[in-house]
C-alpha positions in Angstrom: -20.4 5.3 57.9 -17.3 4.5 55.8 -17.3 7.1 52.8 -15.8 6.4 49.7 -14.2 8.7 47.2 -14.4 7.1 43.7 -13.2 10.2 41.7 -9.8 10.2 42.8 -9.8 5.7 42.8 -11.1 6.9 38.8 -8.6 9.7 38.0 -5.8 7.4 39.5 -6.7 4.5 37.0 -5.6 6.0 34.3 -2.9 8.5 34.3 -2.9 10.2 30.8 1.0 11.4 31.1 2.0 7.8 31.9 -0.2 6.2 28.9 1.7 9.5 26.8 5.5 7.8 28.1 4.5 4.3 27.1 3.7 5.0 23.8 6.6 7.0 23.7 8.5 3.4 24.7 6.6 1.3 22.7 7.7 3.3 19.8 11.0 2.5 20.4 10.7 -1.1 21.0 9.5 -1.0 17.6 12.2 0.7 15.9 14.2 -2.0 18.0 12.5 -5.0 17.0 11.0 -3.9 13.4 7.8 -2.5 12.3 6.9 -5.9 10.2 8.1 -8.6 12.4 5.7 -10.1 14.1 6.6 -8.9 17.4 6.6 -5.4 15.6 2.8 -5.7 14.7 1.8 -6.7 18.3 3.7 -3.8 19.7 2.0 -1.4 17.4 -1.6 -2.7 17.5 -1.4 -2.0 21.6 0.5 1.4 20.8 -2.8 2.2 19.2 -5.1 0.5 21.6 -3.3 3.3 24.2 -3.7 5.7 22.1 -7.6 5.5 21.6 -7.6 5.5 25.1 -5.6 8.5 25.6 -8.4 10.1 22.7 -11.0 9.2 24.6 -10.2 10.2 28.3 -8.7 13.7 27.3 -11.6 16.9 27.2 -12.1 18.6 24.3 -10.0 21.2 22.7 -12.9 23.6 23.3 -13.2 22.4 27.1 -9.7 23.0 27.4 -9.9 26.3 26.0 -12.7 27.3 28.4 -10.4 25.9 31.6 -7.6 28.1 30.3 -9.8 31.0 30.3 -11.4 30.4 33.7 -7.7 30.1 35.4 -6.8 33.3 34.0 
């Protein structure tokens, strides 16, 4: 029987450091190409499409607190 691990195929989906980074370069192909061109608007709509991802995979402040207490 073939077992299959789908926390770690999960957890390597979507790599919150890596979605951090490329909002990090989307913000400056922005500054590069203009926040009101048209180009500008695309690359900021998907900057906060990211983002809201980013929101929504990290724990909660008070989940994070209680890992940092745990570790100690």
């Amino acid at each position: 029987m073939i077992r299959k691990n789908t926390s770690s195929e999960e957890d390597s989906f979507f790599n919150i450091a890596q979605a951090r980074w490329v909002i990090g370069v989307l913000g400056l192909l922005i500054a590069v190409v203009g926040k009101e061109s048209l180009l500008g608007l695309l690359l900021r709509q998907l900057r906060r499409e990211i983002d809201s991802l980013i929101q929504d995979e990290e724990p909660s402040p008070a989940v994070q607190r209680a890992a940092r207490y745990r570790d100690n």
